[in-house]
N, C-alpha and C positions, 0 to 999 in steps of 0.2 A: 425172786429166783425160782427155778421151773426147780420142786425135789427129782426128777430125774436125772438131773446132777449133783443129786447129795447134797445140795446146800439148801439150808433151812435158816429161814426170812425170820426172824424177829423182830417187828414192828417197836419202835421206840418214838413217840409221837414228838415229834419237833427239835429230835435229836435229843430231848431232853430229860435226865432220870436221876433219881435218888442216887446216893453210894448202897443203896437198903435193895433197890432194886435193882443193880448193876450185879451187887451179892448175889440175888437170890437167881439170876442167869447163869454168873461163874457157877455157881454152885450144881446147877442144873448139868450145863457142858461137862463139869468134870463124872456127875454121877453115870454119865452115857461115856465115861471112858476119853473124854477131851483133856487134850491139854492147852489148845492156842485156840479162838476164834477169828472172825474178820470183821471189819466195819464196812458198812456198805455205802454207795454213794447217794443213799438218801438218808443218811443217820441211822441208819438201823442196823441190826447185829447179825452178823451168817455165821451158821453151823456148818462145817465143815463135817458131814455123819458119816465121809465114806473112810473116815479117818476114826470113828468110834468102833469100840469093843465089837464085833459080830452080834455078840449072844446078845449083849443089853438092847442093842437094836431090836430084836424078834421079840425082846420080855416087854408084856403090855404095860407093866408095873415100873417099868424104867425108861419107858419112849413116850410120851404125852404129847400126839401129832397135837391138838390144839393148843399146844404151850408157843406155835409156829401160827406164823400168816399164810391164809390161805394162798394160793396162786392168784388170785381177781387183788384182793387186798394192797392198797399201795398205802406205805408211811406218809405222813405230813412233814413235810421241809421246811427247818424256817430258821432265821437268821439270829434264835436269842442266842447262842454261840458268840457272836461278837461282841451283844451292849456291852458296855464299861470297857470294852478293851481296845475297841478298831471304832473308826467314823459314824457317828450317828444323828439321823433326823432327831433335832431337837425334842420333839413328845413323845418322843416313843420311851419306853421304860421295859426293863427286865419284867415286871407284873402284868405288862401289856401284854405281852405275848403269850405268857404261862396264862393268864383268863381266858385265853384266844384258845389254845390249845383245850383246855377245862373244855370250852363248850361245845366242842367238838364229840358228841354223845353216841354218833354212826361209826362203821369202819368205813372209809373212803374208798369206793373203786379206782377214782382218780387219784392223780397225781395233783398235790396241793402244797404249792411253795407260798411260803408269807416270809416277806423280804423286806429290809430298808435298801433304797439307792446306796446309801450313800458306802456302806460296808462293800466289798468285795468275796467275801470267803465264802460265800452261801449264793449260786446261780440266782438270779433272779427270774428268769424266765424256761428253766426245765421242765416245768410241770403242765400239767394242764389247764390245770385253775392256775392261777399266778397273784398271787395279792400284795402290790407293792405300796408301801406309804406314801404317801403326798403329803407337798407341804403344809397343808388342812390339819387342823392337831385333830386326829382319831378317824381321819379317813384314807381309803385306801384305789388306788387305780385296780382295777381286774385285766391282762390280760391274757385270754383265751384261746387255748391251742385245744380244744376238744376233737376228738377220733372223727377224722374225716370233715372237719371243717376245716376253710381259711382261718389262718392267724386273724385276730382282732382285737380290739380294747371292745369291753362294756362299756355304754354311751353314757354313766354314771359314776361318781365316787361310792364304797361302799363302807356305810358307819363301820368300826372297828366291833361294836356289838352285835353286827350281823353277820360278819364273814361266814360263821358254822353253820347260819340256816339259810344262807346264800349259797353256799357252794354243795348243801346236801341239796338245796333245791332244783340247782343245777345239774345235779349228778342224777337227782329223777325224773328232769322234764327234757334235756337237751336233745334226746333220742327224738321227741315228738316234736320239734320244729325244725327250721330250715335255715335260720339266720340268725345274728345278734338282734334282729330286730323284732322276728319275733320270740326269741328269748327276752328281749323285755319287757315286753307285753304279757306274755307267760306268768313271769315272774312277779309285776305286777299287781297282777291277778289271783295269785295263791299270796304273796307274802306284805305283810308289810312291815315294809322296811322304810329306815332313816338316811334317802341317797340325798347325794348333794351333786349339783351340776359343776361338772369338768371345768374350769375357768380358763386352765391354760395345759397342753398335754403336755406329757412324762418328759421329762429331760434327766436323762440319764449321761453324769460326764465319767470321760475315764480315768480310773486311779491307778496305778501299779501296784500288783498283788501283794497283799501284808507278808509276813513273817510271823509264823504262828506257832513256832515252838519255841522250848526252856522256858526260864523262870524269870516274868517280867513283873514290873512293876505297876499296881491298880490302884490309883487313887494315892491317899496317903501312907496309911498303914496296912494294906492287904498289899498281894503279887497273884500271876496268874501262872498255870504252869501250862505248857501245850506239849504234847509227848506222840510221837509219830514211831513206827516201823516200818522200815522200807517193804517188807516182805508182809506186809498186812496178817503176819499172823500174831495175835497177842497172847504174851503167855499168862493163862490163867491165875494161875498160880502168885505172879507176881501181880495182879490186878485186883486179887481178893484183901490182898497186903494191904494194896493202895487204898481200896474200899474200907479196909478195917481203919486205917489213919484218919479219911474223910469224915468216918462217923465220930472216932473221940476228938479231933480238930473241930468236929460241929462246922465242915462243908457241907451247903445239902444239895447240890447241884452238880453233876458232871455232863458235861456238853459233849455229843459228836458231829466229826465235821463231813462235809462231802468228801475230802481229801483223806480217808481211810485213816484220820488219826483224832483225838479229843483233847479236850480242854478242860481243867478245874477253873474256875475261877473264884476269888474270896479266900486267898489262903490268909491267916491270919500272919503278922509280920512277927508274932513271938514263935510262929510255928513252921518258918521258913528254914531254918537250919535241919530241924528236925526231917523234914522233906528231902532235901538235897543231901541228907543222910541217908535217908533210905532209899534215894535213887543209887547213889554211888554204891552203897554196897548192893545192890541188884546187879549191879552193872548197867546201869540205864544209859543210854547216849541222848544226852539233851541240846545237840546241837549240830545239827545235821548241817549240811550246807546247805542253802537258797535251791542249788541246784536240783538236792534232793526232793525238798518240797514244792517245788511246783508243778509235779505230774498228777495226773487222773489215768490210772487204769483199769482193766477190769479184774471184778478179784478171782482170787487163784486162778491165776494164767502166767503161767511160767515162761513162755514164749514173750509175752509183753511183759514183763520183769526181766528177763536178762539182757531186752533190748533196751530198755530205759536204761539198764547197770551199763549196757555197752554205749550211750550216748553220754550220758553223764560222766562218764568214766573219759570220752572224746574233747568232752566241753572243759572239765578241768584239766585237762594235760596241756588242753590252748588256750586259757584264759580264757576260757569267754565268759562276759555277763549274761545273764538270762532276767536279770532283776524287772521287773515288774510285769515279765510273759510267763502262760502258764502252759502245760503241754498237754496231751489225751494222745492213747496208743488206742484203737477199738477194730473189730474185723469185724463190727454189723456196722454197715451206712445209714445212720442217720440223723443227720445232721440239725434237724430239729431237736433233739437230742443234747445236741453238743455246749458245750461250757467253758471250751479252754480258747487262748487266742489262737493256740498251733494246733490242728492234729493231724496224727497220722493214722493211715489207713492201712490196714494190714489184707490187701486183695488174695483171693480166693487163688487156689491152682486150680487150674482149667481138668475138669474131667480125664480129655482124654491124655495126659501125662500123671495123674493123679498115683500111679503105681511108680513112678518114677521118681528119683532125689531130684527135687527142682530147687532151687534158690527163691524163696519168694521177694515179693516185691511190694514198692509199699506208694503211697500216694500222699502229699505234704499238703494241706490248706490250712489258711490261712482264717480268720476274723476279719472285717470291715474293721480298718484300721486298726489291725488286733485287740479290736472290744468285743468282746463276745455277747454284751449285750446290743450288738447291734444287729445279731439274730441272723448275722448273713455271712457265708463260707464262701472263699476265693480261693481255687485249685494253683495250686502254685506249680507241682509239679507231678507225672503221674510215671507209674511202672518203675521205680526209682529203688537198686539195687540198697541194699543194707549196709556196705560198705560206702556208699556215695552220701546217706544219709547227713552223718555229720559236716559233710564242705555245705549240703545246699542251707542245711538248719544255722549255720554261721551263717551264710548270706541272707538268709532270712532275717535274721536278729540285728544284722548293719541294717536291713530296711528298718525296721521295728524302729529302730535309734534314730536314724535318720527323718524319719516322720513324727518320731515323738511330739504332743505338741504341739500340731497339728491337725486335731482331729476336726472332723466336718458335724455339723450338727447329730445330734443323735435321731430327732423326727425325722431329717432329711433325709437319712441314711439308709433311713428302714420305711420308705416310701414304695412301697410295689405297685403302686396304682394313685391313677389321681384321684386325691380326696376333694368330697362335696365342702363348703364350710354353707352352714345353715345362722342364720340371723335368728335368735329366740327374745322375746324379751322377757325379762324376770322381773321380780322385786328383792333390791339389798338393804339389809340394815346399815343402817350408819355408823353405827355404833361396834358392832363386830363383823360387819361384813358376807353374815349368815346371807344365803339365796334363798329367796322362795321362789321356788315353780311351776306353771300350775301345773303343769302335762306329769309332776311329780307329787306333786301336795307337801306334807307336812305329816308323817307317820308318830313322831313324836308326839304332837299335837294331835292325831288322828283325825288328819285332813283328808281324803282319798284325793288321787289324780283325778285330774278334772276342775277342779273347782279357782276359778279366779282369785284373785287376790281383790279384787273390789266386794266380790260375795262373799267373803270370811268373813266372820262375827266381829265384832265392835271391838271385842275383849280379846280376839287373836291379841298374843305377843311373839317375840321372837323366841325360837326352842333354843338358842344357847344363851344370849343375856337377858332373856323376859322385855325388852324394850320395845315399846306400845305399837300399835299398825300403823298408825301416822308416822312413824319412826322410819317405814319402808322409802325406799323411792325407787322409780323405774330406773331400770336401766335396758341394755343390748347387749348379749352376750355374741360372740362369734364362736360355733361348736363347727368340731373338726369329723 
């Protein structure tokens, strides 16, 4: 967030923080005279300053600009929000991500999401860097939305223990070349790293968006709680409450999500009443409707909050379902950007009326089969008065139904050009199915590229089950 709109960035790396350090922010907001903050759509915390004391603002001793992220500074995105609670790739683990996060030792100019397919709540492709799982236990797909390139996949899987010195490498060398191609050559060349060749590209299928608030059930004996405000301002005060519980409950985790609201998970099941005690007497609302939670807006904008209040408020007076579509209200175009299966556009009033009451107007697209990861926006309608909003968003959502179901391959979808496929040959194990490549080598082994698989040493074995070189056999990969 630019502070020339008073809002102040607080970077929380991968949405994910103590109740110790949730504390010690409340604690911070109130000393500057706050009493609500906001969550941002990359897990991290906004100050709301134009809403602080005067004076404390001007006292050097009470305003600590580097307790805030720069303006270049972008958080880290990533989907440990969901483990144990929503769909997940089999190896992936709550630990996984937190060491992923650990080794992350820079501040990220980019934008860096690390995602599983298979969850929903967490964009997969928002960011720049994009690090999605694959079915490979502990590797990961890259694709790359970098400033002023085409969209692409990196032409490699990348080990789970290199993500941090991958994407800082990334983040220092990308300015000096001109392609993914020579990005990995580059890279290459400075790093070595544990890649493993592509076998088969990303296939991402669609699910209908979770439910992510109240008090559910995790595993045997624990529950999870998910807690939203429609009005994305959180009152402090009751947050410090919730923090103080977390720490004598011995939660050490609270999660934030894109969707301007968080999640505990691991609440113990002797300490479930006790919770649902202290919500009700807060006055907490644990149970919003579907309808409510499936917007993205932008924070503090009162304009895109009372039109959500005025749609949502349309959709239930008519029954309508919205179950497993999600919305975005935004007045900057771009679509690259975007996350939800609906959004709407909030267009500009034209200069020379600008002094004038005008009605503005709004423009409605659509998702590729309302997936949003299929990265591509279809205008459904444009210049579309605010009153007309809710008939065309009902006809929208008969389409949505009506196709359910139906959806077209995900590769095929997100085809802009026609792709090369190249014949490589490798060598696989038999035995785990590990590749060796040479044009890649064996970083593990400290193999460099280049080197054949007939001119490896006698005593190569394989780097995941040690199983001997005669153990290899050729094969043909087809790369996309």
């Amino acid at each position: 967030m630019k502070k020339e709109d008073s809002l102040y960035r607080i970077d929380v790396k991968g949405g994910v923080l103590s109740p110790i350090e949730l504390q010690r922010i409340i604690e911070y907001g109130q000393e500057l005279g706050l009493e609500t903050f906001h969550f941002g759509s990359r897990q991290d915390i906004i100050f709301p300053l134009k809403d602080c004391e005067g004076s404390l603002i001007t006292e050097k001793d009470a305003f600590e600009s580097s307790f805030f992220a720069s303006e270049m500074q972008q958080n880290i995105s990533c989907s440990y929000v969901s483990i144990d609670i929503f769909n997940a790739t089999v190896w992936l683990r709550g630990t996984t991500y937190l060491y992923i996060l650990e080794d992350f030792r820079y501040k990220p100019n980019l934008k860096i999401n690390i995602t599983d397919p298979k969850q929903q709540i967490v964009s997969l492709f928002s960011g720049d860097l994009n690090f999605i799982a694959s079915s490979n236990e502990d590797y990961w797909y890259l694709f790359l939305k970098l400033p002023g390139w085409e969209e692409t996949y990196y032409p490699v899987l990348i080990y789970t223990w290199d993500i941090a010195k991958v994407a800082e490498a990334i983040e220092n060398g990308y300015k000096k070349v001109s392609d993914v191609g020579e990005l990995f050559q580059f890279l290459n060349e400075t790093l070595d790293a544990n890649n493993r060749v592509i076998e088969k590209p990303l296939k991402v299928d669609f699910n209908p968006f979770p439910y992510y608030e109240g008090m559910n059930k995790m595993g045997v004996n624990q529950y999870w709680l998910g807690l939203y405000w429609r009005n994305n301002q959180y009152d402090l005060k009751f947050l410090k409450t919730l923090c103080e519980f977390c720490i004598e409950h011995r939660i050490g985790k609270i999660c934030l999500t894109p969707w301007k609201s968080f999640i505990i998970k691991g609440v113990p099941k002797e300490s479930k009443l006790a919770l649902e005690k202290l919500l009700g007497q807060s006055g907490i609302n644990v149970r919003h409707s579907a309808l409510e939670l499936n917007w993205h807006l932008p924070v503090n904008n009162e304009k895109a909050l009372d039109l959500k209040k005025f749609l949502v408020m349309n959709f239930d007076q008519n029954d309508i379902s919205t179950y497993g579509l999600t919305f975005g209200i935004t007045a900057s175009r771009n679509q690259k950007r975007y996350f939800t299966s609906i959004m709407i556009e909030q267009n500009k009033i034209p200069e020379a009326v600008k002094d004038f009451v005008v009605r503005p107007t709004y423009n409605v697209l659509h998702a590729r089969n309302f997936n949003s990861n299929t990265r591509r926006y279809i205008v459904y309608a444009q210049d579309i008065d605010q009153m007309d909003l809710p008939g065309l968003l009902l006809e929208l959502t008969k389409t949505y139904f009506q196709n359910l179901g139906a959806v077209e391959d995900e590769q095929n979808i997100n085809s802009n050009a026609k792709k090369e496929v190249l014949d490589i040959e490798v060598y696989q194990c038999k035995d785990c199915q590990t590749i060796y490549d040479p044009s890649i080598g064996d970083g593990y082994s400290s193999v460099p590229p280049g080197i054949n698989f007939i001119d490896l040493p006698e005593d190569y074995c394989c780097s995941l089950c040690e199983s001997s070189k005669d153990n290899f056999k050729k094969i043909t990969l087809e790369v996309v």
